[in-house]
Each structure stands twice: as structure tokens, then as C-alpha cells.
N, C-alpha and C positions, 0 to 999 in steps of 0.2 A: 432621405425619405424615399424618393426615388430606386434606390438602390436597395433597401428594403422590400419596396414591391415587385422590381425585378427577380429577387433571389424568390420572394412568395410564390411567387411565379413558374420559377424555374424547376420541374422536375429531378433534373440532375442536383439543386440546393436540396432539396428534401432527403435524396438521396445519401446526400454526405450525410447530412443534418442525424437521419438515422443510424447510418455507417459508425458516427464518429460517438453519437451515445451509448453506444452497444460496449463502442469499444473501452470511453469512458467509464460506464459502469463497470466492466470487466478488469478494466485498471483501481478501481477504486474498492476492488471486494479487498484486496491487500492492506489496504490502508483502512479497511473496515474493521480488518481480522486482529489487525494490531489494537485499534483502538478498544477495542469488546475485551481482547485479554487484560490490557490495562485499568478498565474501569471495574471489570471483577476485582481485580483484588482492595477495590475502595470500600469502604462501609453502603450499603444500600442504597440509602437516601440519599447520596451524593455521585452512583454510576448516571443516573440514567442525565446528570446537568453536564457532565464530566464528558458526556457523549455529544449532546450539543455542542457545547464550546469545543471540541474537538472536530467537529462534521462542519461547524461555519467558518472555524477558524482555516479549513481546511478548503470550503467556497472564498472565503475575503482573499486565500493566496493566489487562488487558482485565478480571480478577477483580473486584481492586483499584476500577475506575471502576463495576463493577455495584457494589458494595459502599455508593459513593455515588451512586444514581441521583438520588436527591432536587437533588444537588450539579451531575447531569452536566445534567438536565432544565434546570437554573437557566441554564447559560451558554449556555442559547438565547434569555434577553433579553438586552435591547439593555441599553448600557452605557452609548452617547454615543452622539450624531446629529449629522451634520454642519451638518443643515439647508440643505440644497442640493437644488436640486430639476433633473432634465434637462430636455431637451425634451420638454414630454409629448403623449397618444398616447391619444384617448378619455379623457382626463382622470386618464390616471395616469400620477407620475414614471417613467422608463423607467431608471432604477437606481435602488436603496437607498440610503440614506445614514444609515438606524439600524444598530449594528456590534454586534453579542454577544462574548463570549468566545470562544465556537466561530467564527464569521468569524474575526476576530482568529488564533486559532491554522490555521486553514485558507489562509487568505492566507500567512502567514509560513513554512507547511509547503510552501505552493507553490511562493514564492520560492526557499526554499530545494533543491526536487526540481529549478527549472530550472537554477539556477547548479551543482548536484553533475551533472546532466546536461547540459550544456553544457560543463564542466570535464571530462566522463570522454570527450565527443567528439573535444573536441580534443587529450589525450592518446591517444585511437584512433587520431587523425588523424597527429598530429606525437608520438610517442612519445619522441622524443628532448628534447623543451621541458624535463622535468623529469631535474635531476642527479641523481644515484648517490649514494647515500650511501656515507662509508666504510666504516661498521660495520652489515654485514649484519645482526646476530642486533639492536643496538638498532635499527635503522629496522624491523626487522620486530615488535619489542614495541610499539613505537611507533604502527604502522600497525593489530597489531592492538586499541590502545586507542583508537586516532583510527576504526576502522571500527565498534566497537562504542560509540561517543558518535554519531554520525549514525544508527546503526541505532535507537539511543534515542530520540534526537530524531524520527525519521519514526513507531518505534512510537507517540509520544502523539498525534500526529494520526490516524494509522490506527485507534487503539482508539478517540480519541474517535468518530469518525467511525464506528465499527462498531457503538460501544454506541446511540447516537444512532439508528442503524438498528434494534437490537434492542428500544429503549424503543420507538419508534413501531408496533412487528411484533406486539408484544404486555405484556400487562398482565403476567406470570406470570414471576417472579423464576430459577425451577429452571427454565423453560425458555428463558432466557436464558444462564443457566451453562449447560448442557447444550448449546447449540447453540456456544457459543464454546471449549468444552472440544474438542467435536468437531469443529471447524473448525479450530483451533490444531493438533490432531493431525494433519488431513489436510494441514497447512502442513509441519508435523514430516518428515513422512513423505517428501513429495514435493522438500525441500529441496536435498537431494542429488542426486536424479536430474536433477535443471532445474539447480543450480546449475553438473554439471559437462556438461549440455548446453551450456549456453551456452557452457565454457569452451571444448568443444571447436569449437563454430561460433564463427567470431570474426563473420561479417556476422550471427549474432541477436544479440551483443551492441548492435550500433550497431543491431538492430531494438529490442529492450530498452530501448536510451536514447530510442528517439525516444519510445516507450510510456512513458515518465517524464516526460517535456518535455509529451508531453498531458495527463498525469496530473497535473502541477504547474499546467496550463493550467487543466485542469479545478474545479483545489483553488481557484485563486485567485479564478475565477468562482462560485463556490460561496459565496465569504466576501464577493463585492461583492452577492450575492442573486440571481444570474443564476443559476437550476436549469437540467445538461444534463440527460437522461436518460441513468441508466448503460445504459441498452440498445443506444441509439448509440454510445458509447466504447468497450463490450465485442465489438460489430459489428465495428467496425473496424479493435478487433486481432485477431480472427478474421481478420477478412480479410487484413489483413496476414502473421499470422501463416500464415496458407494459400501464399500467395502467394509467403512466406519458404520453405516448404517443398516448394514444387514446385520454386522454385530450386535448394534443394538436391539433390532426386532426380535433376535433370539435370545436377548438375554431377557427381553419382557414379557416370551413365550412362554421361558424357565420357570419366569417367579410367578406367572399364571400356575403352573404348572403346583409350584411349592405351594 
């Protein structure tokens, strides 16, 4: 308790406190973006629960992995080393070749973000590739247990990958729940609104996927030891996303126009 009103206390805790939510929400638009293309392709009346269970199941891990920081800190050693060395460059390998846990799950998270985006293009693309099932109500149970095991699967790299952020941001346990509590909520919230943006734009969806296909780019560089900076990746769907948006304003100038 004590040490609760120390940190209430502390200028520089507020400090991180907002530091590290910012940062959180900004890590969790990814795992936002993924969830909204997944629950679109559900029947209606099953996105917007599809979303919840998705956004808490995605709070319960992030708790859960604070709970074992000691555990989460661990799987940033290495596990195996290839022992291979690149061409080097001033004297150092120009890849890694020692692999953690976290590589290991960050690579596998990646491959996996390119092949569900590269699969949701090409059903953009050729919608017709995939058959009909006969029985609506079971493909639709179906889909939504198959939507909510992928959304699984991406929440343990995103959490690991958040909490990994928040150990490095600060020492201070309560203000690591607290910033992931409030970041989960601001995911919560916004769910809905993004999810049925996109549904209604169908060219942000295929903007969406590309912003995944970098984001699996990005994961995969991350676990061979290639750091980008998130400043660049977040640039650039700004820009993009800008650039999606000016399209739009003139396409609904045009049909003023018609």
C-alpha cells in the first residue's frame, strides 16, 4: 500500500504511467486491425461478441504474462545458436544466429500474420475460390471458433511483445497493469467503430492487409535480430492511411457530383 502511494506520488510514475500507455495503445492498434478483419468476415450478429472475446481474451493474457514477469524476462535468452556467422561488416556478424523464445514466437507469429494475409487477399481478390457451405448456421459456428483460435494465437505474440515493452519502460509492477488495463480499454472501445469502418470500406480492408503483411514482415525481422524502429512502420501507415483517406473524400465528391 505504501508503495502505491509512493508511486501516486511520484511525478516521474505518472510519467512512465502515460509514456507506457501511449506506447501500449500504439502496440495494440495491430492486434486491433487484425481482429476487425477477422470478425468481418463473420455473419453480423456474431462480430461485434467475436470482438469482445477477442479484446478480453487479449487483457486476461496480458495480466496473466505480468503475473510472470520473472518468466517473461527469461525468454529473452537465447535457447540455441546456430553458429553461423554472415558476411561481416567492421567486425560484426550482420545477422544473429542466438534464437530466444520470444524470436522463436515472434518469427512464427509473423509467418503466420503473412499467410492469414496473403489468404484474406486473395479471397478479396477472387472471392469465388472458396465454396459455400451447405449448412449456414454450422459454417457459421464453425467460423466463429476458427476466428477466435487465430485471434488467440496473434494475442500471445502481441501480449508477449507488449509486456516485453512495458518490462523495459519501467521497474513498477502497478504501473504496468494500469497502463495495460487502460490500453485494453481504449482497444475495447474503438473495436467497433474501426471494425465496422473497414467493413464499410472495402479498399481499407485490402489497405489493412497490406499493414499486416508488414507487420508479419516486421515480426519476422525482429526474431532473426534485425531491430526496425516502430516510428517508421507507424509513419508509414499514417501515410498510407492518409492517402487512403483522401481517396475516399474524392470518391464521395464524385458520387455527389453523379
Amino acid at each position: 500500500m505504501n508503495e502505491l502511494l509512493h508511486l501516486v506520488a511520484d511525478p516521474a510514475a505518472w510519467a512512465a504511467l502515460v509514456t507506457l500507455i501511449v506506447m501500449e495503445v500504439v502496440l495494440g492498434i495491430d492486434n486491433l486491425v487484425f481482429i476487425s478483419i477477422l470478425s468481418n468476415k463473420l455473419p453480423p450478429e456474431h462480430r461485434q461478441r467475436v470482438r469482445r472475446i477477442g479484446i478480453s481474451l487479449a487483457l486476461v493474457m496480458r495480466l496473466v504474462l505480468l503475473s510472470t514477469i520473472a518468466f517473461i524476462v527469461g525468454l529473452t535468452a537465447p535457447v540455441f545458436d546456430l553458429g553461423l556467422t554472415g558476411p561481416l561488416s567492421h567486425g560484426e556478424p550482420s545477422f544473429e544466429t542466438a534464437f530466444s523464445w520470444r524470436d522463436l514466437i515472434l518469427i512464427a507469429g509473423g509467418l503466420f500474420l503473412i499467410w492469414k494475409a496473403t489468404k484474406e487477399i486473395h479471397h478479396a481478390v477472387d472471392p469465388n475460390a472458396d465454396e459455400a457451405a451447405p449448412d449456414v448456421k454450422t459454417a457459421a459456428i464453425s467460423n466463429v471458433g476458427g476466428a477466435i483460435f487465430q485471434i488467440i494465437l496473434l494475442d500471445i505474440v502481441f501480449s508477449i511483445d507488449s509486456i516485453l515493452t512495458a518490462v523495459g519502460m519501467t521497474d513498477h509492477l502497478p504501473i504496468m497493469i494500469a497502463a495495460v488495463v487502460v490500453a485494453v480499454t481504449v482497444m475495447l472501445l474503438a473495436a467497433d467503430p474501426l471494425g465496422n469502418f473497414i467493413n464499410d470500406n472495402p479498399t481499407v480492408v485490402m489497405l489493412a492487409l497490406g499493414f499486416l503483411l508488414m507487420i508479419g514482415a516486421v515480426l519476422i525481422a525482429e526474431g532473426f535480430g534485425v531491430h526496425v524502429p516502430k516510428g517508421y512502420i507507424y509513419a508509414a501507415m499514417a501515410f498510407s492511411a492518409g492517402v487512403e483517406g483522401l481517396n475516399m473524400l474524392s470518391r464521395k465528391k464524385r458520387a455527389r457530383k453523379d
